[in-house]
C-alpha positions in Angstrom: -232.9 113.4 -29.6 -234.6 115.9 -27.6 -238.6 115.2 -27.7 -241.0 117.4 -28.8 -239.9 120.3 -30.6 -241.6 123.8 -29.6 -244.4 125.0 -31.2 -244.2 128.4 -32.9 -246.4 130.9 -32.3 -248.3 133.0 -34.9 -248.4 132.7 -38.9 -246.0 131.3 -41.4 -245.3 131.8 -45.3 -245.4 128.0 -45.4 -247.6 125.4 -44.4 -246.2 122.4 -43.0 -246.4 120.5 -46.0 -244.3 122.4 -48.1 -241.8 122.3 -45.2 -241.8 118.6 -45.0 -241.9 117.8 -49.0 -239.0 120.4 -48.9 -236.9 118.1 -46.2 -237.4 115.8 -48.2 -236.6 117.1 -51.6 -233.2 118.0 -50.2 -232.6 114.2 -49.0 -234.5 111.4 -50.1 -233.6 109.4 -47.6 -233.9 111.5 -44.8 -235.7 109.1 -41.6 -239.3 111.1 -40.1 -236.8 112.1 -36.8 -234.7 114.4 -38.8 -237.7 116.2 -41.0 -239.7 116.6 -37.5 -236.3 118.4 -36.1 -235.8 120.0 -39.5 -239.3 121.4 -39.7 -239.7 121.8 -35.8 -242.9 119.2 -35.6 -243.8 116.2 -34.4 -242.6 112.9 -35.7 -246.3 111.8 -35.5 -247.4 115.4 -37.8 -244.8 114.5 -40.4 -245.9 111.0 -40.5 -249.4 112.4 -40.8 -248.4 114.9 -43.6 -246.4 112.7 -45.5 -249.0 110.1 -45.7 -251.3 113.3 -46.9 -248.8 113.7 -49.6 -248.7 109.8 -50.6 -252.5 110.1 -50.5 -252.9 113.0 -52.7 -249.9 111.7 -55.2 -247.3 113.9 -54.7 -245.0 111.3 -52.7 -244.2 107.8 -53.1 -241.8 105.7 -51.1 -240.0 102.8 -51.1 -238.3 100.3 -48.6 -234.5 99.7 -48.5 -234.1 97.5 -45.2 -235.5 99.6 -42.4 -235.0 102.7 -44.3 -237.3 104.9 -47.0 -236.6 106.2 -49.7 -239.0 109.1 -50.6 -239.7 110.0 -54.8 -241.5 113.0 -55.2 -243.5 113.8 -58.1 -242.3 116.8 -59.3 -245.3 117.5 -62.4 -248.0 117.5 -60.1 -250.2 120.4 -60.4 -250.2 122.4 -57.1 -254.0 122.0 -55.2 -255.0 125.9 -54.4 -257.2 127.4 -57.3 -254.7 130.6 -56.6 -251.5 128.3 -57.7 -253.2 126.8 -61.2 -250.8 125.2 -63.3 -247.4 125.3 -61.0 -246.0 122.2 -60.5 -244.4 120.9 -57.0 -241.1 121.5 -58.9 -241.9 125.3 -59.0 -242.6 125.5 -55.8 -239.3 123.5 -54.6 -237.3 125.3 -56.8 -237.9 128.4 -54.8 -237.7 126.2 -51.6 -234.7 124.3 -52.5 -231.6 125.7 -53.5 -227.7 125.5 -53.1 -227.1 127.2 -49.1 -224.4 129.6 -51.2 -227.4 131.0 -52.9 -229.4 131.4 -50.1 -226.2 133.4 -48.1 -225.6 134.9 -51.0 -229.9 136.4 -52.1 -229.8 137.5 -48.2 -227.5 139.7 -48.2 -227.6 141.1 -51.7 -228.1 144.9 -50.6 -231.6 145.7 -52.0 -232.1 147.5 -55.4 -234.2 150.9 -54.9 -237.2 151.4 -57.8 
C-alpha cells in the first residue's frame, strides 16, 4: 500500500467520524488499511476514531480469526444539540446509498424554484 495518504487542505461537510462509521457501514468487515485509504487518513486516526465510536456506543466489534467484524448501532441518538433526535441510521442513510443513485442524484439537471 502506499503510506500515508495526503492530508486535505481546508474544511469539509464531514468530519472524520462520519467518514469512517460510513466505510464501515458499507462493509463490516472492511480491515483499518482500506477505511484509512477510503477516507484518506491514517491507519493510526481510524484506529483512534473507531475506538471513539466503541467508546461512545455507536460501534461494537467482534473477532473472526485475525479479522473484525464491525456492528454498528444504528438507534443511537446523534451527540450535537443541533442534530436532537436523529439516529446514526439517518445520518448513514444519506451517507450510504446504492453508487446508481449517487450517479444518478448528480447528474439529475437541477429544478429551478
Amino acid at each position: 500500500m502506499g503510506g500515508v495518504p495526503e492530508p486535505h487542505i481546508g474544511w469539509t461537510f464531514l468530519t472524520n467520524h462520519a467518514r469512517v462509521l460510513a466505510a464501515i457501514a458499507d462493509d463490516h468487515t472492511a480491515r483499518i488499511r482500506d477505511i484509512a485509504a477510503y477516507c484518506r487518513l491514517t491507519e493510526r486516526a481510524v484506529q483512534k476514531i473507531i475506538s471513539d465510536l466503541e467508546h461512545d456506543g455507536y460501534l461494537s466489534h467482534s473477532r473472526e480469526g485475525r479479522s473484525n467484524t464491525y456492528r454498528i448501532e444504528s438507534n443511537r441518538i446523534l451527540r450535537h444539540p443541533a442534530e436532537a433526535g436523529l439516529t446514526v441510521a439517518s445520518l448513514l442513510s444519506w451517507l450510504v446509498r446504492d453508487e446508481a443513485d449517487r450517479n444518478r442524484t448528480l447528474q439529475e439537471p437541477r429544478q429551478e424554484q
